[in-house]
GUMARKE-936525 format. One record per residue (C-alpha): x, y negated, z; residue in one letter. Coordinates in pm, 1 decimal, decimal comma, always signed. Layout:
BEGIN
TORFI        X        Y        Z r
TORFI        X        Y        Z A
...
END
This chain:
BEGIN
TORFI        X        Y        Z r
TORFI  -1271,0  -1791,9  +1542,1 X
TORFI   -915,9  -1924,5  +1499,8 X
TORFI   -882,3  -2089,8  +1171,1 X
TORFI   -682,5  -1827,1   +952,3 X
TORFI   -308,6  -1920,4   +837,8 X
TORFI   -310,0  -1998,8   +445,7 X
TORFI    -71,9  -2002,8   +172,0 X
TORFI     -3,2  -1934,5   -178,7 X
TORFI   +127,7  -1670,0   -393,7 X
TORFI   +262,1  -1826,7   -711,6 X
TORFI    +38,8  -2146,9   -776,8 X
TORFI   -282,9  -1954,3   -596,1 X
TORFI   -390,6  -2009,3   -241,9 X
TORFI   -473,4  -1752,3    -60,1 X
TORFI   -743,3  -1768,7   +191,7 X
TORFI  -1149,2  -1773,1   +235,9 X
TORFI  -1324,5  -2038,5    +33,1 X
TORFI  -1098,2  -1950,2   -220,8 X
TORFI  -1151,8  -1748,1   -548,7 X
TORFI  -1070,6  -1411,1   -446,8 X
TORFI   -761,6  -1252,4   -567,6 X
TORFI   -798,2   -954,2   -815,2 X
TORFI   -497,5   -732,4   -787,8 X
TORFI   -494,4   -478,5  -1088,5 X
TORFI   -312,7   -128,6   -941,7 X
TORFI    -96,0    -14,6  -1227,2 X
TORFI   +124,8   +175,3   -958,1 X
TORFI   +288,3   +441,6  -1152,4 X
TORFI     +7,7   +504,8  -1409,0 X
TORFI   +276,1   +422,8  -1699,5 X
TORFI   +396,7   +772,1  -1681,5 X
TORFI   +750,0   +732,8  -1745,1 X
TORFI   +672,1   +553,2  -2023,0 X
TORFI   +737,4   +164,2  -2105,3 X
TORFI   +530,0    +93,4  -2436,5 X
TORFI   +265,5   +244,1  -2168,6 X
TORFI   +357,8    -44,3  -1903,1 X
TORFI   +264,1   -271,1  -2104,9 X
TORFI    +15,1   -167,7  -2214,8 X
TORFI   -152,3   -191,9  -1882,6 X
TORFI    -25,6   -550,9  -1852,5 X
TORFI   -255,8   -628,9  -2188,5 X
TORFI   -547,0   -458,1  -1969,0 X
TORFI   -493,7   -618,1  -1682,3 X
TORFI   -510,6   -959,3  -1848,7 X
TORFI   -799,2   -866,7  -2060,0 X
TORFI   -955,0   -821,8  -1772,8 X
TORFI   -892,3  -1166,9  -1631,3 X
TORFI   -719,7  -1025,6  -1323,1 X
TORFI   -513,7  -1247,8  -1123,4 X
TORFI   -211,0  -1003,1  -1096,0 X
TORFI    -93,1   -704,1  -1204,6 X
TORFI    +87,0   -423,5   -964,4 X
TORFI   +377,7   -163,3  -1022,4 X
TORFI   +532,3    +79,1   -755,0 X
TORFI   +957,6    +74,4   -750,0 X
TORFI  +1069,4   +340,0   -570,3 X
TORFI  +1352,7   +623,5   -564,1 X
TORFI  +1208,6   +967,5   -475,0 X
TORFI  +1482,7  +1036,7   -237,4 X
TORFI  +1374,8   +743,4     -9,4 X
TORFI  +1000,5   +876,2    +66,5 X
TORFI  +1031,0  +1220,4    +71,0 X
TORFI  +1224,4  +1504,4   +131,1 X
TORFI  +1284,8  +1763,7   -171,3 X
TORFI  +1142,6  +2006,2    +42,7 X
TORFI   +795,6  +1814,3   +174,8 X
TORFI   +629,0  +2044,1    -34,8 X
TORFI   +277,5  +2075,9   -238,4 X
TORFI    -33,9  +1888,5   -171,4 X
TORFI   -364,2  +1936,2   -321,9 X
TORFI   -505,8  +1698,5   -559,3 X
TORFI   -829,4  +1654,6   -830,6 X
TORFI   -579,1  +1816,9  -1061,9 X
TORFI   -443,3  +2112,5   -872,2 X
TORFI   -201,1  +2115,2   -614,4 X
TORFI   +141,6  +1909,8   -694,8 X
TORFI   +467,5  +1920,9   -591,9 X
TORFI   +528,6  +1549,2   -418,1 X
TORFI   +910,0  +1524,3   -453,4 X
TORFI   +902,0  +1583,8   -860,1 X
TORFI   +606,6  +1407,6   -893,2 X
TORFI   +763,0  +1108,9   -789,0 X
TORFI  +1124,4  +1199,7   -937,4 X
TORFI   +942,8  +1178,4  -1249,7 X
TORFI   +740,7   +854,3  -1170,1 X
TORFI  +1077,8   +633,7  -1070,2 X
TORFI  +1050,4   +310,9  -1263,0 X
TORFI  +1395,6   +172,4  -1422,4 X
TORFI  +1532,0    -92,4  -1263,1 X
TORFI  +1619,7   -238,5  -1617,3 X
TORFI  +1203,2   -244,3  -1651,6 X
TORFI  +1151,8   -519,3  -1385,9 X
TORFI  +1269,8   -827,0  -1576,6 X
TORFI  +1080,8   -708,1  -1891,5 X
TORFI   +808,1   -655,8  -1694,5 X
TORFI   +738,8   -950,2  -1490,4 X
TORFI   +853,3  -1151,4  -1837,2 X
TORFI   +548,7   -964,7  -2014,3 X
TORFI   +336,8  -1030,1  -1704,0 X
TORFI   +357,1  -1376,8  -1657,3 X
TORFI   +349,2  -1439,0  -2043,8 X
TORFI     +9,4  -1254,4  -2025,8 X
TORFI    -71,7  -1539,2  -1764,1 X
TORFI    -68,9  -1259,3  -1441,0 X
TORFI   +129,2  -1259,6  -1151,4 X
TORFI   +383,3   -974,3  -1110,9 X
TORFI   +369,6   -768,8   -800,1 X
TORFI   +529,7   -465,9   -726,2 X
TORFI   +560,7   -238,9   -388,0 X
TORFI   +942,3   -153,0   -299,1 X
TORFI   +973,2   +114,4    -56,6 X
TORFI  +1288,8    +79,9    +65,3 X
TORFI  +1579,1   -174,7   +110,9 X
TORFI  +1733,4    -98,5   -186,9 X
TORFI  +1430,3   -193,9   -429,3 X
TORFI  +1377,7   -476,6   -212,7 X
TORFI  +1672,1   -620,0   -314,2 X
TORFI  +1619,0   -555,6   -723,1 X
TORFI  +1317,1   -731,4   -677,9 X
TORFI  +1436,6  -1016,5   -483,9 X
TORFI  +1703,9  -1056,9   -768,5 X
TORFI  +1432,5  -1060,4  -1044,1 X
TORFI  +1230,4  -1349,5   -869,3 X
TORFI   +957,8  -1190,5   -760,7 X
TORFI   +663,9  -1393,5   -602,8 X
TORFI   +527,0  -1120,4   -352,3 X
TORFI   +589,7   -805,2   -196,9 X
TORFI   +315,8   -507,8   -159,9 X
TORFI   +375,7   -317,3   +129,3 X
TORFI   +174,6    +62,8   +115,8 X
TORFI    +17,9   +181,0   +398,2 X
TORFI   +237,2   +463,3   +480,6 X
TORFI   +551,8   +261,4   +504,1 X
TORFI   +301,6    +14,2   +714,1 X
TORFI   +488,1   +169,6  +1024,1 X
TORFI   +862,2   +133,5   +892,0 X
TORFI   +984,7   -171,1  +1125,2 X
TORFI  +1343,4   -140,0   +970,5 X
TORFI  +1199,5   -219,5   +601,7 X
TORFI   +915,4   -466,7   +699,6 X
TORFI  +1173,9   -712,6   +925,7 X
TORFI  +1418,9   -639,9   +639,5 X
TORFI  +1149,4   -752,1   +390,3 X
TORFI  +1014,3  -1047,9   +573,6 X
TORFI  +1389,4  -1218,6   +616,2 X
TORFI  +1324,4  -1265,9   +210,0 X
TORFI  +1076,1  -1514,7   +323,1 X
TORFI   +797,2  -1451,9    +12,2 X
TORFI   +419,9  -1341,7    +85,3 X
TORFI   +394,7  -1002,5   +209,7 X
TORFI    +93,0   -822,5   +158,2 X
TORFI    +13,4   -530,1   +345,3 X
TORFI   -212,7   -259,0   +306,9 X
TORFI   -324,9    -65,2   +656,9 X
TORFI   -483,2   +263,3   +568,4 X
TORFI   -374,4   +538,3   +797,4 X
TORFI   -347,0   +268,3  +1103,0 X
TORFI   -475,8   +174,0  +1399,9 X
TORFI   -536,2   -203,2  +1499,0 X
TORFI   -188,7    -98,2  +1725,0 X
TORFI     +8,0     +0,5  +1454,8 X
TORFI    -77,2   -357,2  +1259,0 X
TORFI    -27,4   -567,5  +1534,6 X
TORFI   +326,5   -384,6  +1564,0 X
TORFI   +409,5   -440,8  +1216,3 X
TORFI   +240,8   -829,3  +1229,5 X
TORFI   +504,9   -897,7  +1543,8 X
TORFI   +757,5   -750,8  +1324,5 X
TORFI   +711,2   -956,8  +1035,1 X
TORFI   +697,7  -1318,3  +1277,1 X
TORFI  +1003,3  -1211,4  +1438,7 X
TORFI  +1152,4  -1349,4  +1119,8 X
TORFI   +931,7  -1642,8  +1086,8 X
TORFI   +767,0  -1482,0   +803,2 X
TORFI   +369,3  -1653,5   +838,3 X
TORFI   +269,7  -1519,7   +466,7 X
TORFI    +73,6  -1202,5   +515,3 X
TORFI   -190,6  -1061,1   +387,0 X
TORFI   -361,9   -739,1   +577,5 X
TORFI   -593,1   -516,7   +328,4 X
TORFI   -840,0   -289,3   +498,7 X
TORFI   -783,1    +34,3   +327,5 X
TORFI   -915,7   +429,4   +329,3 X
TORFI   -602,5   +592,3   +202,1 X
TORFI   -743,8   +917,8    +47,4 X
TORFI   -806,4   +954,2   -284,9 X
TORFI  -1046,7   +927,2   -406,9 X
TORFI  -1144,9   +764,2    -89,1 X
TORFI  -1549,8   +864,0     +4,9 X
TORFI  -1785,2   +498,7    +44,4 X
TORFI  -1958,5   +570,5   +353,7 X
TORFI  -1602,9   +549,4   +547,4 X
TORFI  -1519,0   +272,0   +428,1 X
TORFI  -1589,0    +64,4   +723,3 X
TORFI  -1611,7   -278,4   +558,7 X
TORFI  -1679,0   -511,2   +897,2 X
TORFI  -1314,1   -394,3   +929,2 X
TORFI  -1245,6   -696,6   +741,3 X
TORFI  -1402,7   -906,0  +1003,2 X
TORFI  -1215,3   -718,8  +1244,4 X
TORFI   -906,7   -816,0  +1135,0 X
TORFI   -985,6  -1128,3  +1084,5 X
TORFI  -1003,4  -1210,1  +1428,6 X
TORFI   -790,0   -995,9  +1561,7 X
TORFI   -477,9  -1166,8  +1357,5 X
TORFI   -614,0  -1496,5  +1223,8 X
TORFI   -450,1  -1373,8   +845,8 X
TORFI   -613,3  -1404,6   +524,2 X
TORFI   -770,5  -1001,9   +508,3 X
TORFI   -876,1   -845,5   +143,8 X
TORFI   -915,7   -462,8    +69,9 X
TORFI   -718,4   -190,2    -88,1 X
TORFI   -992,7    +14,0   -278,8 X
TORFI   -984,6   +343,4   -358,0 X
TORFI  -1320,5   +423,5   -415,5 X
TORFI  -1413,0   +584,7   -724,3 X
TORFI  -1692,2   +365,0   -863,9 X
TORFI  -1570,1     -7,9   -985,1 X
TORFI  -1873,9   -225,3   -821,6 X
TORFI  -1972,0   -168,3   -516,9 X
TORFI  -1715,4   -146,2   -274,2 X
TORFI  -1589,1   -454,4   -431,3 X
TORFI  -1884,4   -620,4   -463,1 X
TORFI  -1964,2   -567,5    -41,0 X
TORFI  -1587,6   -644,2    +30,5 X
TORFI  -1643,0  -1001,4   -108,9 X
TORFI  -1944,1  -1037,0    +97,6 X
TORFI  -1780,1   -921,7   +383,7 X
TORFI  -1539,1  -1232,2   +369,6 X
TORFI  -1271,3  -1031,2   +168,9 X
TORFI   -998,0  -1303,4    -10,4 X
TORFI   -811,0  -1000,3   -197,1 X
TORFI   -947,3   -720,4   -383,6 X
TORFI   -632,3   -457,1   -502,8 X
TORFI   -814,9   -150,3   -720,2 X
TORFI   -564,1    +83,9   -903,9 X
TORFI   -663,9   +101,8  -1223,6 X
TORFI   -563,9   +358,4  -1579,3 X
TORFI   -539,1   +326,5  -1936,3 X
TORFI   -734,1   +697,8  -1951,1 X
TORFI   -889,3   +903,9  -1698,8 X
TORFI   -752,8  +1214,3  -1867,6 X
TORFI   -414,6  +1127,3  -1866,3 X
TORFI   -180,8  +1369,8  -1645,5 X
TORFI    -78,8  +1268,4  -1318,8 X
TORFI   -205,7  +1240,5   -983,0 X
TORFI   -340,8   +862,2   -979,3 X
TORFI   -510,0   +799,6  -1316,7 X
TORFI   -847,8  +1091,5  -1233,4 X
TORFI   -952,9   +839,4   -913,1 X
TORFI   -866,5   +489,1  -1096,4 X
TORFI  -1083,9   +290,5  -1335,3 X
TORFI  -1035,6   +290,0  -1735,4 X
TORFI   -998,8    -70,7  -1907,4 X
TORFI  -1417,8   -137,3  -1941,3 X
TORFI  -1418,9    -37,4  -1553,3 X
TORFI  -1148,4   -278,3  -1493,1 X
TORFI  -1326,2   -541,2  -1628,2 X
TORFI  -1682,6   -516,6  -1518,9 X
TORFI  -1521,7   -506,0  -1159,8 X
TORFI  -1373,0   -848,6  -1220,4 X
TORFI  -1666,4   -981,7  -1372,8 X
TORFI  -1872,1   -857,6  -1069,8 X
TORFI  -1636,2  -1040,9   -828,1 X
TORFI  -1669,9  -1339,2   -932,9 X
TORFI  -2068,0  -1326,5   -983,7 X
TORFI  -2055,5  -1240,8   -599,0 X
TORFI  -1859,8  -1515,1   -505,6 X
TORFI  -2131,0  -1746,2   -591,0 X
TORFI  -2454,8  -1586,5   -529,5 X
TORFI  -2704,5  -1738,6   -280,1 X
TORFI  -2777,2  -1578,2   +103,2 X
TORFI  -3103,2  -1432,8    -71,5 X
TORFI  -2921,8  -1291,9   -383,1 X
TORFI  -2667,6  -1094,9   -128,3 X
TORFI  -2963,2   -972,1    +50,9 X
TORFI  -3116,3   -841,5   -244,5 X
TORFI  -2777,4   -722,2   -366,0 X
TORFI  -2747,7   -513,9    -25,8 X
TORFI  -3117,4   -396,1    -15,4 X
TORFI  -3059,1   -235,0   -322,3 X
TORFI  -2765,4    -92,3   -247,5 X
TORFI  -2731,6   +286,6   -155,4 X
TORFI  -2695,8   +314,9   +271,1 X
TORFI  -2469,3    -28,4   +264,6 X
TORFI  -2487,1     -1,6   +669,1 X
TORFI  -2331,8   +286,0   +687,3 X
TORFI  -2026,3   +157,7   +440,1 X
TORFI  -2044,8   -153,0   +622,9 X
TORFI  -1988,8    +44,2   +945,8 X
TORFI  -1916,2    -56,0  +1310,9 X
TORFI  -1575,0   -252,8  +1203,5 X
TORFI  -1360,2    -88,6  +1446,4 X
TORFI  -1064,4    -26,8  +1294,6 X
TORFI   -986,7   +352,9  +1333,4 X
TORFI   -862,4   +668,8  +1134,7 X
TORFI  -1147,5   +753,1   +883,1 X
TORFI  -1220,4  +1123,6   +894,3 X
TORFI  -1076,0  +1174,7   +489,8 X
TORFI   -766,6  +1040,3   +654,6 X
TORFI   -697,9  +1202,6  +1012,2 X
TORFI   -522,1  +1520,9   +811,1 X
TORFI   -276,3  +1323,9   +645,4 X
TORFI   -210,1  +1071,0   +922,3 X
TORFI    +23,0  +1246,7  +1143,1 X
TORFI   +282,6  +1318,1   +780,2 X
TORFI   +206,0  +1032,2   +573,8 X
TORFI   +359,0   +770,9   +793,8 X
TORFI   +718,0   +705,7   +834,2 X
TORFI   +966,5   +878,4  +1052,8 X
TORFI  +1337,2   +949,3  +1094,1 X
TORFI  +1457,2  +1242,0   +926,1 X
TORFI  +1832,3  +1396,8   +881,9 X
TORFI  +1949,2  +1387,7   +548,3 X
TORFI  +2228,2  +1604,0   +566,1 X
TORFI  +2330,1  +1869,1   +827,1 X
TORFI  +2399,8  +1729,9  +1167,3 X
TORFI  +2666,8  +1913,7  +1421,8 X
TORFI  +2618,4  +1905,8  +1772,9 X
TORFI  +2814,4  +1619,0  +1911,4 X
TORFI  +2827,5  +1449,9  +1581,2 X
TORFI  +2720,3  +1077,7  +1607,5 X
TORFI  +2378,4   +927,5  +1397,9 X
TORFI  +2446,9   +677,0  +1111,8 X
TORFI  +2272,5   +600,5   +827,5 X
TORFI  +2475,7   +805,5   +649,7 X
TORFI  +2296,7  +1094,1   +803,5 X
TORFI  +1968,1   +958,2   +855,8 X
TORFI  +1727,3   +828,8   +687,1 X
TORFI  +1310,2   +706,6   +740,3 X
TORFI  +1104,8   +952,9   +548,0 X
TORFI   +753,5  +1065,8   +475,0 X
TORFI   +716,4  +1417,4   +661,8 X
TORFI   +387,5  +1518,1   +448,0 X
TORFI   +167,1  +1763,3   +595,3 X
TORFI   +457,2  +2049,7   +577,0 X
TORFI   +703,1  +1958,5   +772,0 X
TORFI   +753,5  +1812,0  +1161,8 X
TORFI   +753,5  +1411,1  +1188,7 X
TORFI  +1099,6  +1294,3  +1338,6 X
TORFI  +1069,3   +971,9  +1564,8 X
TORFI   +874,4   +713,7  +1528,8 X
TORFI  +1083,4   +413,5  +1271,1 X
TORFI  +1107,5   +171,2  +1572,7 X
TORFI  +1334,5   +342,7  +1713,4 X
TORFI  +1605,8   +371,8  +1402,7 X
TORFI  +1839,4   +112,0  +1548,5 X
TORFI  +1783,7   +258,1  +1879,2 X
TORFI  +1961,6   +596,5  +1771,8 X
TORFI  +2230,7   +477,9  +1578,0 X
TORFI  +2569,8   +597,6  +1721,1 X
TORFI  +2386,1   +844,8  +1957,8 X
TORFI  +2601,3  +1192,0  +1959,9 X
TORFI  +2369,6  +1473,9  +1904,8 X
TORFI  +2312,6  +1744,0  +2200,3 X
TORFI  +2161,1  +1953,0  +2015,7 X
TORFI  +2194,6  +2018,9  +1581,8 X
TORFI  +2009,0  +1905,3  +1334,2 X
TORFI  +1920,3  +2090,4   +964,9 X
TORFI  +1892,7  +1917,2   +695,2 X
TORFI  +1593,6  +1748,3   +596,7 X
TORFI  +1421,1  +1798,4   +901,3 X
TORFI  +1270,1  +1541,8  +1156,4 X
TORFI  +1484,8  +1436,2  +1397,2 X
TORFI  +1309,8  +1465,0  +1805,2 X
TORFI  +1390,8  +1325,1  +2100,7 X
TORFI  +1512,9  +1688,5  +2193,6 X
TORFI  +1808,1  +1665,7  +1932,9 X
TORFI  +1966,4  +1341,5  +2201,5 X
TORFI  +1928,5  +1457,4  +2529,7 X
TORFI  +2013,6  +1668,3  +2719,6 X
END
């Protein structure tokens, strides 16, 4: 095998033979609420995680107000205000990563659209989470990547297609500092599909330091198996309270959860060939989580893969005749209600194209709106 490109985020390198880096998933588990923010920073550094992650994000730039309802552990929930009422200030970032790195933790946080990009960049920040929905928006990952600061990139929902495509797309703009996580994105996500010679898969396939985005309900073992299967990050979204409302805290751990999985982690980092294979002959069908290590759709995910990528949708009503801009447009989860427009590579390509054909509002926009 090639040797793997290396690098560091903040003062940590990132790479095998290297402590593996613990990525605590606040996301948008602080409800709203900033006294609740930080309070998950104090958790995360309890737990002696190397870095703590947030989600920035406007609702208007992943969905549509009409994408719709999905079901959840909670009862169905309606996307759009879910995540109208999950936006982060932008005034929180700099208090935030101050709080962060005070508590010794390096501050993360997943923008999810040009426009966060930017606040970031102008708060400093050391590294860029990419989710694996927006895995397939070209536009935002080459826009990204011109920032020149790690990237790193989680690849549920994808085929090893779609990450070479978005890999190209980042070296286009010199941009060597990627990280791929293997990822099941359903949630909770079920162990047996978890597929964890993926990691060895990717490995080779891109020569890139490869971790995991975990999403599993239990704290240990996914974890524990990623590490053995030559994972160098471990990202596991993580919750003050189980109970609290909202979507993400029922499938993430509390703070004990937190920190037995970091404790774990770095126990398996130094345990003998014989202690893994006691560690995996104990463990509950481990070949069937380990899996083939093709890197395919899991079966939790093949509902949701068609809607939970990227694509270009109209944002306002669109005349016949009337030329594309990104006034009009705009790249868009379609959600399992609503038609997928074209694929994201394509954005530039339809720019300035008149329309044959109209175009409602918040719909998809096809190949059968351009031509004739």
């Amino acid at each position: 095998m090639a040797k793997e490109h290396s690098f560091k985020i903040n003062n940590r390198i990132i790479g095998r033979g290297r402590p593996v880096f613990v990525i605590a998933e606040a996301g948008s588990n602080h409800d709203g609420k900033l006294l609740q923010a930080k309070k998950l920073i104090d958790v995360a550094a309890e737990a002696k995680a190397d870095a703590i992650k947030f989600q920035l994000f406007k609702a208007s730039k992943i969905y549509t107000p009409n994408c719709g309802k999905i079901p959840t552990p909670r009862g169905k929930l309606d996307l759009y205000d879910f995540f109208k009422q999950s936006e982060m200030p932008f005034e929180w970032i700099p208090l935030l990563k101050k709080y962060s790195e005070k508590k010794g933790l390096v501050f993360i946080v997943s923008p999810f659209d040009e426009e966060t990009a930017d606040e970031l960049e102008k708060n400093g920040i050391k590294a860029y989470k990419i989710a694996s929905p927006e895995l397939n928006h070209l536009p935002l990952l080459s826009y990204i990547a011109k920032k020149q600061k790690p990237m790193i990139i989680s690849s549920g929902l994808s085929t090893l297609s779609d990450i070479e495509e978005a890999v190209n797309v980042i070296h286009k703009e010199n941009n060597r500092q990627i990280v791929l996580l293997h990822c099941v994105s359903s949630y909770p996500a079920p162990v047996r599909e978890y597929n964890l010679k993926a990691i060895e898969t990717l490995q080779n396939a891109f020569q890139l330091p490869v971790g995991i985005s975990d999403h599993s309900l239990g704290p240990v073992l996914i974890p524990k198996l990623a590490v053995i299967c030559g994972a160098v990050m471990i990202e596991k979204h993580f919750t003050l309270n189980k109970k609290l409302p909202g979507a993400d805290h029922v499938f993430a751990l509390e703070p004990d959860e937190l920190a037995l999985m970091v404790k774990e982690i770095r126990a398996a980092e130094k345990w003998s060939k014989e202690k893994t294979n006691k560690f995996l002959n104990n463990s509950p069908f481990y070949k069937k989580i380990l899996g083939t290590g093709q890197k395919i759709i899991a079966s939790s995910e093949k509902d949701i893969y068609p809607g939970d990528k990227r694509s270009i949708f109209a944002v306002k009503d669109i005349k016949k005749g009337e030329k594309l801009s990104k006034n009009n447009l705009s790249v868009l989860r379609a959600e399992r209600h609503l038609r997928p427009g074209i694929h994201p590579r394509y954005f530039n390509l339809v720019l300035g194209k008149r329309l044959s054909k109209p175009i409602k509002k918040y719909s998809g926009v096809q190949w059968a709106n351009l031509l004739n």
